[in-house]
N, C-alpha and C positions, 0 to 999 in steps of 0.2 A: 619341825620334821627334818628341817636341811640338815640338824646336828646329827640324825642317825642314818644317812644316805649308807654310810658304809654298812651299820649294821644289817639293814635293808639290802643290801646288794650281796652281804655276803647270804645271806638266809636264801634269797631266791638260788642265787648261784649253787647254793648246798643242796636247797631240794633237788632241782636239774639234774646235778651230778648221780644222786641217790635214787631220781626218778630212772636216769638212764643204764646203772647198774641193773637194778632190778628188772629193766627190760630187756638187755642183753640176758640177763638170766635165764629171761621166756624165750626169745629169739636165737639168741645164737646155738641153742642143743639142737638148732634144725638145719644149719645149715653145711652143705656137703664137704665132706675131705677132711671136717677137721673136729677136733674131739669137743667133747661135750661144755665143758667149760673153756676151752680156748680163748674165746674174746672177753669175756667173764676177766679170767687170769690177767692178760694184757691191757683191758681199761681201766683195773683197781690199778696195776704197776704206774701206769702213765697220770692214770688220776694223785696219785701220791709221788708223783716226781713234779707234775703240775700243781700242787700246794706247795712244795718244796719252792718252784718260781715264783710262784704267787708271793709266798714269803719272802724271797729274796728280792724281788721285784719291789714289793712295798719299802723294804728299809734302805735298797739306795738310793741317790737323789737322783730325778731326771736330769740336772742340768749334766750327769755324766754321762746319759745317753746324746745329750743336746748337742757337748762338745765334741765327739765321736758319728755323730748322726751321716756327716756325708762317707766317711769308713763305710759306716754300716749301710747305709743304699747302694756304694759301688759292690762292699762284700755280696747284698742279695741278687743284685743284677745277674751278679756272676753267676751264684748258684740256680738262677731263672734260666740263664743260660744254659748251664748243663744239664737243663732237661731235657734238648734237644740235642743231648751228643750221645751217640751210639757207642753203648759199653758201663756210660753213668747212669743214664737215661733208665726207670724203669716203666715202660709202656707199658698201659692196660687199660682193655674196654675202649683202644681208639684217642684214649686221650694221654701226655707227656706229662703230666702232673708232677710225678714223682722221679727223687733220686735213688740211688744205691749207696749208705754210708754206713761204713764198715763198725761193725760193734752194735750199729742200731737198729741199720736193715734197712725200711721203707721209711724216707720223709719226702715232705711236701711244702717245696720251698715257698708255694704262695698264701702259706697260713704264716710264716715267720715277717713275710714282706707286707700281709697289713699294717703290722704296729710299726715298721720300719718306715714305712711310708707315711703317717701319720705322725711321725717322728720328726721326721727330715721336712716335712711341710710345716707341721710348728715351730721346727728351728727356726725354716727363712722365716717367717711370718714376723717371730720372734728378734730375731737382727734387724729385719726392715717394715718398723712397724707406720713408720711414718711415711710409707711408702704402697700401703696398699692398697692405693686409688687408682696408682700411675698403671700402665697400661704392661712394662715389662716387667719391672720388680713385684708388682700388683696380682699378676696374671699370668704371662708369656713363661718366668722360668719358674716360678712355682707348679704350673702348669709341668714341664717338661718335667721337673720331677719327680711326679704322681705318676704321668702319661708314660714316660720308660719303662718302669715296672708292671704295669696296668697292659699295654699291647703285649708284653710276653707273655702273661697270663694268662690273655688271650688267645694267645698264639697256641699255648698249652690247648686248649679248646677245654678250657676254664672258664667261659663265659659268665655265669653266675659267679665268682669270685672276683673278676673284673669289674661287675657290674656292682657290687654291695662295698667295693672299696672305693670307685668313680663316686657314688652317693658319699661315703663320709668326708673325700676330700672335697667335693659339694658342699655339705654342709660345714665344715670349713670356711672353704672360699667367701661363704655368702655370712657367715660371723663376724669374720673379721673384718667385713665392708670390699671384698672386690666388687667393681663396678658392677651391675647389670648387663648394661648395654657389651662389656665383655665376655662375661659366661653365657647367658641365654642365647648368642648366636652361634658361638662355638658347642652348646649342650645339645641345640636343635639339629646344627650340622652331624655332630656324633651318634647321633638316633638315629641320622635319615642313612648314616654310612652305615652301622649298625643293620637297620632292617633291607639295606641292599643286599649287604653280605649272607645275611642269613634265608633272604629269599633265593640269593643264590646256589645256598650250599645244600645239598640234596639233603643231608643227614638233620640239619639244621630244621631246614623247611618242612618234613618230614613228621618231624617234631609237631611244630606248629599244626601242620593239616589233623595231625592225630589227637591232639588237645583238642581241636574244634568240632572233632565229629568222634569223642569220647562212644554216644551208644551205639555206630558201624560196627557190626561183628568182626570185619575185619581189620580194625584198625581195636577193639580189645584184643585181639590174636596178637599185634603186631607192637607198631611203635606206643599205641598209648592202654598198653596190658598194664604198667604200674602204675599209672592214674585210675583207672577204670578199676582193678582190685582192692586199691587203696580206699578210692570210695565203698565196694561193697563191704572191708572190712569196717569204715567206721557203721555204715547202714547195719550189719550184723550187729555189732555192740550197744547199738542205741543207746537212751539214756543212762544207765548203769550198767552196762559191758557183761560180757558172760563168763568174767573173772579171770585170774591172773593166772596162766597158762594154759585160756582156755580156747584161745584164738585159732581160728581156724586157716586165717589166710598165710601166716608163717611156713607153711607148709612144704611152699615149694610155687606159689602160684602169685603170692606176693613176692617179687624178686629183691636182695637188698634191703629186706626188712629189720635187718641189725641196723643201717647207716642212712639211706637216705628216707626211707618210708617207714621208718621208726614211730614216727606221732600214729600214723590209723590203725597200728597194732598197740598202741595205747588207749586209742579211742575203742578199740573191738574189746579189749579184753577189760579195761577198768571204769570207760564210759566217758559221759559228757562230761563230770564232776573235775576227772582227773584231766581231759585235754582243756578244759578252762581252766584249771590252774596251771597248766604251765605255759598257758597264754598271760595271764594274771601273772606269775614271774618275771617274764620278759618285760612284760608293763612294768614290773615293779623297778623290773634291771635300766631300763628307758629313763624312768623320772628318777632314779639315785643318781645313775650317770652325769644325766643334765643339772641335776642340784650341785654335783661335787663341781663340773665345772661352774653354774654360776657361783659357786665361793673360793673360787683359785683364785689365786694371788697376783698372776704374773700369767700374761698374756700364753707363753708358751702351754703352761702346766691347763690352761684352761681349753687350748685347741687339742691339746693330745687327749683329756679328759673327752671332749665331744667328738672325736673321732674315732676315741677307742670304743665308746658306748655304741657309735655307729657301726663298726667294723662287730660287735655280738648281737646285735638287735637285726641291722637290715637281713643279715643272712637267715635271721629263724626266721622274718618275716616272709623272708621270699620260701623257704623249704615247708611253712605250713601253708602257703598261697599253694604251692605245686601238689603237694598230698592231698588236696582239696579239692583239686582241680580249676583252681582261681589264675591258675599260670603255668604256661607252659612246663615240660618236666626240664630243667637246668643241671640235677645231678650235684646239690648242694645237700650237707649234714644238717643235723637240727644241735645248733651250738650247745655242749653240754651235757646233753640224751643222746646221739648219735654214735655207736664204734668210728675211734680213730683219732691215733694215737697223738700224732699231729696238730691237730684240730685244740683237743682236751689240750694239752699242756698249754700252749701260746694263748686259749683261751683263759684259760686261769692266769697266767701272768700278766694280762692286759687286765685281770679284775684286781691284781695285787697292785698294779702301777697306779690302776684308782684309789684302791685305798689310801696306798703311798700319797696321792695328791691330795684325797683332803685331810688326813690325819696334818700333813703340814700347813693346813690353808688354816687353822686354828691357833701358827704358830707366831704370834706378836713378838715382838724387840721392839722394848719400852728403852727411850733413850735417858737416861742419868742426867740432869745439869745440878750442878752446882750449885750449894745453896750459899746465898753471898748476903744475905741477912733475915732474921727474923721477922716475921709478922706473927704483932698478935691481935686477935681477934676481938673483937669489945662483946 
């Protein structure tokens, strides 16, 4: 099975994309100010410049990204930076997310800084592999830099993409043998800072109280309206959905039904059949990933392998937990179904950089010696 991980990865990848078309299809003719196929038009363009990476992605080699890697984490810093400057910055809904770049319009610098970050952590790993027990080359600045990128993202009040990119340099750290006794005090520390911050911040907390008491009339009126409709559209659809554009919560009542709450207007309109499969993809996307790294070659190509699988998996994890109501609402896409444009490209070129790694993990150099006399064989 390990020899067709890519095939594997690309077929689910393809459904996603094809699942996600066709639901903007049903979804976005409803949503206000803008014409009928709008988002339609804009995710086939982005979807087909994101195969264009994906492609390019696979045929050149990561050690060019490897040798470039600290470039490219000071280049993303930067642009994390300028989402807090007044003029670049394009604010919306409360949160700094996004920039203003001219010819393209709206991007969102902390979808390009997963794979950067992922990058740049495999690098060091990669130069100081004999060293990943010790306590600073181990831990302290590989740590510092995940954790630079990671609090701005933050800072964005991008929580859910801080938190699904903290998990894949996790699952990193703990591959390549960092101590225990140094992440588990530091992981508990960052929880406990974590849930002070958010009990203290009124919008934050808000959240949380309205998760918890989903059936208060007042709080479906309020903060937890898109949990609470999300659920009744899956409940409407039940086990085989009342067909494809037949949903009723898109309306106006589910908010964001194009991007974040895309799965329960998939659940309403095509049923349980279709939101298990593209649960069943993700699983499929999970164990290709982890296969291509177990057959990498060389420690680097094998931590960007398991963090890139990390950085498309934890996020649909967490975006079907929240449409579900299994977790708070975070304000995260469902990788691949979800509008946004962003998102779709960098997600496809982190599946092209898989492929890239194991189509080369099958590449042998058989070494020639010299034949200095015959044997014959009796």
């Amino acid at each position: 099975m390990t020899r067709y991980c890519s095939i594997i990865l690309c077929f689910a990848v393809a459904a996603l994309v094809v699942l996600g078309l066709i639901m903007l299809t049903s979804t976005g003719a409803w949503v206000k100010g803008f014409s009928e196929y709008h988002f339609l038009q804009r995710q086939t363009i982005m979807a087909c410049i994101g195969v264009i990476a994906a492609i390019f992605a696979s045929k050149l080699p990561l050690e060019v990204f490897r040798k470039i890697s600290p470039w490219l984490l000071a280049g993303i810093c930067i642009l994390l930076i300028c989402c807090y400057v007044p003029g670049i910055a394009d604010p919306q809904l409360g949160s700094n997310r996004w920039i203003k770049v001219p010819l393209i319009g709206q991007f969102q610098p902390s979808e390009a800084a997963k794979i950067i970050v992922i990058i740049a952590v495999a690098a060091w790993f990669a130069r100081w592999q004999t060293e990943v027990h010790t306590f600073w080359r181990g831990f302290i600045i590989p740590g510092m830099i995940a954790g630079i990128p990671i609090l701005l993202i933050a800072g964005e009040t991008d929580i859910g993409t801080s938190l699904s990119l903290s998990v894949a340099v996790g699952a990193i750290l703990f591959c390549v043998g960092t101590r225990l006794i140094y992440a588990l005090p530091t992981a508990l520390s960052v929880i406990a800072g974590a849930a002070f911050y958010i009990y203290n911040d009124p919008v934050r907390w808000s959240r949380i109280e309205a998760w918890l008491n989903l059936e208060d009339p007042v709080q479906q009126l309020g903060k937890g309206m898109q949990q609470w409709r999300g659920l009744l559209a899956l409940g409407n659809g039940g086990p085989w959905g009342v067909g494809l554009g037949n949903g009723v919560e898109k309306f106006g009542t589910l908010t964001f039904a194009h991007i974040d709450f895309i799965f329960p207007v998939v659940g309403e309109e095509l049923g349980l059949p279709c939101t298990l499969g593209v649960v069943l993809c993700y699983v499929l996307i999970a164990l290709a990933g982890c296969g291509i790294a177990l057959q990498a070659t060389t420690l680097f190509n094998r931590c960007v392998a398991l963090g890139l699988t990390c950085v498309i998996v934890v996020p649909a994890i967490q975006n079907i937990a929240v449409t579900t109501a299994l977790l708070p609402n975070d304000g995260l896409p469902l990788p691949f179904v979800s509008y946004g444009g962003t998102s779709l490209v960098f997600s496809l070129a982190a599946v092209g950089m898989l492929v890239g790694i194991h189509r080369r993990s099958f590449v042998r150099v058989t070494e020639e010696f010299p034949l200095t006399k015959q044997t014959r064989l009796r």
